[in-house]
C-alpha positions, 0 to 999 in steps of 0.5 A, spaced: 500 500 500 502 506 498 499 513 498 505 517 495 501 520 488 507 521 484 510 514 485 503 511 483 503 517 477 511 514 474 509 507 476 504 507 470 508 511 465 515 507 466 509 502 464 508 505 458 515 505 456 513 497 455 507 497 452 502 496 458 497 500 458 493 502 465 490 495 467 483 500 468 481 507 465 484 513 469 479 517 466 471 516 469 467 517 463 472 512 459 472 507 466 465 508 465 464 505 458 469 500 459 465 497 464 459 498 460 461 494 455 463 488 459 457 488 463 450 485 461 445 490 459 441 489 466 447 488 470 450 495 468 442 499 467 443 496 476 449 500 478 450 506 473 442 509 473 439 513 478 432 515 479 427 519 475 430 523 469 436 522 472 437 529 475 440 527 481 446 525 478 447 531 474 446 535 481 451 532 484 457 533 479 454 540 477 455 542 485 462 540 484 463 544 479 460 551 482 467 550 486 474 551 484 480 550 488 485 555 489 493 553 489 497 557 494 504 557 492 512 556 495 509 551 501 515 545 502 510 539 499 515 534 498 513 530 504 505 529 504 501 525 509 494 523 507 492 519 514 486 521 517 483 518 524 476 516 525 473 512 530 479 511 534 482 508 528 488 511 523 486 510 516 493 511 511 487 516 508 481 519 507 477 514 503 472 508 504 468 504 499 461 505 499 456 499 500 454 496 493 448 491 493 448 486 488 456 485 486 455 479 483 451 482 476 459 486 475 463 480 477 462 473 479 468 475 486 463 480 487 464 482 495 470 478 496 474 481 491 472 488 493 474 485 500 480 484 498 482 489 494 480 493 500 484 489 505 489 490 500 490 498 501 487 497 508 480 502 506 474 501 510 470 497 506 462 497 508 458 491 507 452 491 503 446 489 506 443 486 499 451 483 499 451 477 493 456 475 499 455 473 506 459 479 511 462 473 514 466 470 508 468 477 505 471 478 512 475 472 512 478 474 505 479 481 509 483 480 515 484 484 520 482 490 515 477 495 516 470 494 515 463 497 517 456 494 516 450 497 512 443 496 515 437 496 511 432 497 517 427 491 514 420 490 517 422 485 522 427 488 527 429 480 530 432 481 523 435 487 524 438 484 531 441 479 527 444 483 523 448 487 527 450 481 531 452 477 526 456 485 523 460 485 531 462 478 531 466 478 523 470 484 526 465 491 523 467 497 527 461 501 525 453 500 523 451 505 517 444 505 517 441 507 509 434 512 511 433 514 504 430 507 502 425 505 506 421 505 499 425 503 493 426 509 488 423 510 481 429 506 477 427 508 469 433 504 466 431 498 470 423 499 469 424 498 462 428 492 462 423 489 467 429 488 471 429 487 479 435 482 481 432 481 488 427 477 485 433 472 482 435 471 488 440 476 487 443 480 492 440 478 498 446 473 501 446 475 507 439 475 508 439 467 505 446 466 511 442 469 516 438 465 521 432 468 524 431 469 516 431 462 514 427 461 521 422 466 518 421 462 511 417 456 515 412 461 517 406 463 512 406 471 509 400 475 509 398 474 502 399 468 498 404 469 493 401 472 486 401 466 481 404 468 475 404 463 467 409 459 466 413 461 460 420 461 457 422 467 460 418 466 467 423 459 467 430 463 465 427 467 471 427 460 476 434 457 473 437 464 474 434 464 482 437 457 482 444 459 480 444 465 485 441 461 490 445 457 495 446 449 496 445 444 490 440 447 485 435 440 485 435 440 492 433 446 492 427 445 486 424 440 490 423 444 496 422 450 493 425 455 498 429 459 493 421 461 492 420 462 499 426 466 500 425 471 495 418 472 497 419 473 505 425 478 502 420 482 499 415 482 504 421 484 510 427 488 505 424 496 508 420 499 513 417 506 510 414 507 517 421 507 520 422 514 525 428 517 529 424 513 535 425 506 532 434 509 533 433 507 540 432 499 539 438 500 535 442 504 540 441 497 545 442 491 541 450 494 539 455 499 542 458 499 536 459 507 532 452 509 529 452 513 522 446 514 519 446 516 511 443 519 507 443 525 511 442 532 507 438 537 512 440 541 517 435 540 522 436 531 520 443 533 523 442 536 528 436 531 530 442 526 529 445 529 534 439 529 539 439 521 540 446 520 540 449 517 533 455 518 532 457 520 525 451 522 519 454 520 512 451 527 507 449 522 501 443 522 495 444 515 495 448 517 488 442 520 485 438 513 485 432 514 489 429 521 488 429 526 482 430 532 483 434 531 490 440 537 493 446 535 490 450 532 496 456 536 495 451 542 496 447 540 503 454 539 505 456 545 508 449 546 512 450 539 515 457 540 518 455 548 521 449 543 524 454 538 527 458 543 529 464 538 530 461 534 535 460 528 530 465 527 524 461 527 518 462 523 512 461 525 505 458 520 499 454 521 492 458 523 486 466 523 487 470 521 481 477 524 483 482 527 487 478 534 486 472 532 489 476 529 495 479 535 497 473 539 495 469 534 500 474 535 505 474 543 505 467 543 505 468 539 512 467 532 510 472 528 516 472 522 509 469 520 503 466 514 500 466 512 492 461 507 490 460 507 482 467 508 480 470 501 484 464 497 481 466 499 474 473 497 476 470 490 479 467 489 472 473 490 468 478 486 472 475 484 479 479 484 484 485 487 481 481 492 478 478 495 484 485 495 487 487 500 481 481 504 482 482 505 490 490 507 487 488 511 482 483 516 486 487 516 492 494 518 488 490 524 484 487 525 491 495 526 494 497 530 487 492 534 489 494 535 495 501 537 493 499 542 488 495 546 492 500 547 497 497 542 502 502 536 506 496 534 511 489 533 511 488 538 516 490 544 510 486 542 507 479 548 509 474 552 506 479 557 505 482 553 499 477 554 495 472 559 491 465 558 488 458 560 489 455 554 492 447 552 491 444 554 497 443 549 503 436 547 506 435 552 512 430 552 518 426 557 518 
């Protein structure tokens, strides 16, 4: 592992020399393309949409955009240092893997090789929980390296405490509750495919490893399951859940419990009546750190505030769940002022770049997290692709540091840039 931008910069032109080109694009828009081309059409309509008209995206690289960095000259940057400490723990940097559902659809390694590359570079990674690989088989491809746990809080809160003590026991330091999915948002690209790799049995690995799960698929659901016509289309969907599903694929014919699976995991994946009252059963089934993300209001913040969560994670869920959201970036600077230094904040939607690092971090961001950029990596090259990603960002990051004039992170303030930001939401 290494930080150090220019090594990484002269390791890929004395390559060149060679003829070997870049294992992945350096650009995002052609790391991008790339990955498309190798992906399924579904595979890629999953990861790379967003919401609605797809507004959101766009927000959030235009509230980049609105600032622009501002190099101070004749600082000594020979020597930068780009560690940061969160959580009781030191970090080489300030970058985190987001959690991903459904990694399968990039890569058949999925979560073990995004674990791996992780562990590799020693960046936290946060489990999915629509994980296509159960959290305690990535952590033991990952070591002693850093993880959190992503909590979907679905309609069973038996479920949930299983969960988080299932995250405690494989070595999670930190539960990162998503708020902004209690309903899944308006997906065009995946509606017009028809496309929901749930109900494959895609992506819900942790829910098919976990007990109280497995124990609930005996009990009957509410509503009968909805009968569908038996075409050649309806039968590709039950080989394709078969594949997906664990354990021997005739055995599990015959018992239909892939069925069942799918069916439970609809009726119990979200809980649109989740309020902050329902944060007090998670405060006494875990001590470990709380984050909740998804957080884009000041009042939000500092209602985290109000019952002791200890970091909040400013995210639009990268424009996937409603059109026509603030840009992250641009709520960003109400939520800091709002936490006003009592719990680091987190900063996650749109980061492409070591510009977009260090503008998060001026803005007041403690780190940043990437989620598509990494998934791209995964579909060209796997695990190794995603290990190039996380070294590509992280050496633009630290050249960006450098020429800026900065040598650490604490340099880097609201002073290093200029723009004219999008106003943030306001109490009034």
């Amino acid at each position: 592992m290494n930080t150090n931008g220019r090594l990484r910069q002269t390791q890929i032109y004395l390559e060149g020399l060679a003829g070997k080109k870049p294992l992945v694009p350096i650009d995002p828009d052609r790391l991008e393309r790339h990955a498309e081309r190798v992906m399924s059409p579904e595979a890629f309509a999953y990861i790379a949409g967003g919401a609605g008209m797809e507004s959101t995206m766009a927000a959030n690289r235009r509230a980049f955009e609105r600032w622009r960095i501002v190099p101070r000259m004749l600082n000594d940057v020979s020597k930068r240092d780009q560690s940061i400490e969160l959580f009781g723990m030191r970090l080489p940097s300030p970058l985190l893997l987001a959690p991903i559902g459904v990694l399968e659809m990039a890569h058949p390694d999925a979560d073990l090789a995004v674990g791996k590359a992780a562990a590799a570079e020693h960046i936290p990674m946060i489990f999915s929980n629509q994980a296509s690989k159960p959290m305690e088989a990535v952590s033991a491809v990952m070591g002693d390296s850093p993880r959190w746990f992503q909590l979907y809080w679905s309609e069973s809160n038996d479920l949930v405490r299983s969960f988080v003590k299932r995250a405690e026991a494989c070595g999670c330091s930190a539960i990162v509750v998503t708020l902004d999915t209690t309903l899944l948002g308006w997906r065009g690209r995946d509606l017009d495919m028809g496309s929901l790799p749930f109900l494959r049995g895609k992506g819900i690995a942790q829910y098919t490893s976990d007990p109280v799960f497995r124990a609930q698929l005996a009990q009957p659901l509410d509503a009968p399951a909805a009968k569908r016509s038996v075409s050649l289309a309806s039968i590709g969907v039950l080989i394709d859940l078969l594949r997906a599903y664990p354990g021997d694929p005739l055995a599990n014919l015959r018992s239909g419990e892939p069925l069942r699976a799918v069916a439970r995991f609809v009726a119990t994946y979200s809980r649109p009546s989740l309020t902050w009252d329902d944060l007090a059963f998670l405060r006494q089934n875990t001590k470990l750190p709380i984050l909740l993300k998804g957080i884009l209001h000041p009042d939000d913040a500092r209602k985290a505030l109000d019952h002791r969560i200890d970091g909040v994670i400013v995210s639009n869920h990268g424009g996937r769940q409603v059109d026509g959201a603030i840009g992250a970036l641009d709520a960003l600077p109400g939520v800091v002022a709002a936490v006003a230094g009592k719990i680091p904040v987190v900063f996650d939607s749109g980061i492409r770049g070591g510009a977009d690092i260090f503008k998060a971090l001026a803005l007041g961001a403690r780190a940043v997290s990437i989620g598509r950029p990494y998934a791209y990596g995964l579909a060209i090259a796997g695990a190794a692709g995603v290990q190039d990603v996380i070294r590509n960002i992280r050496a633009d990051f630290d050249l960006t540091m450098g020429l800026a004039g900065c040598t650490r992170i604490v340099d880097i303030t609201a002073d290093r840039l200029v723009g004219e930001p999008h106003p943030p939401p306001h109490s009034p």
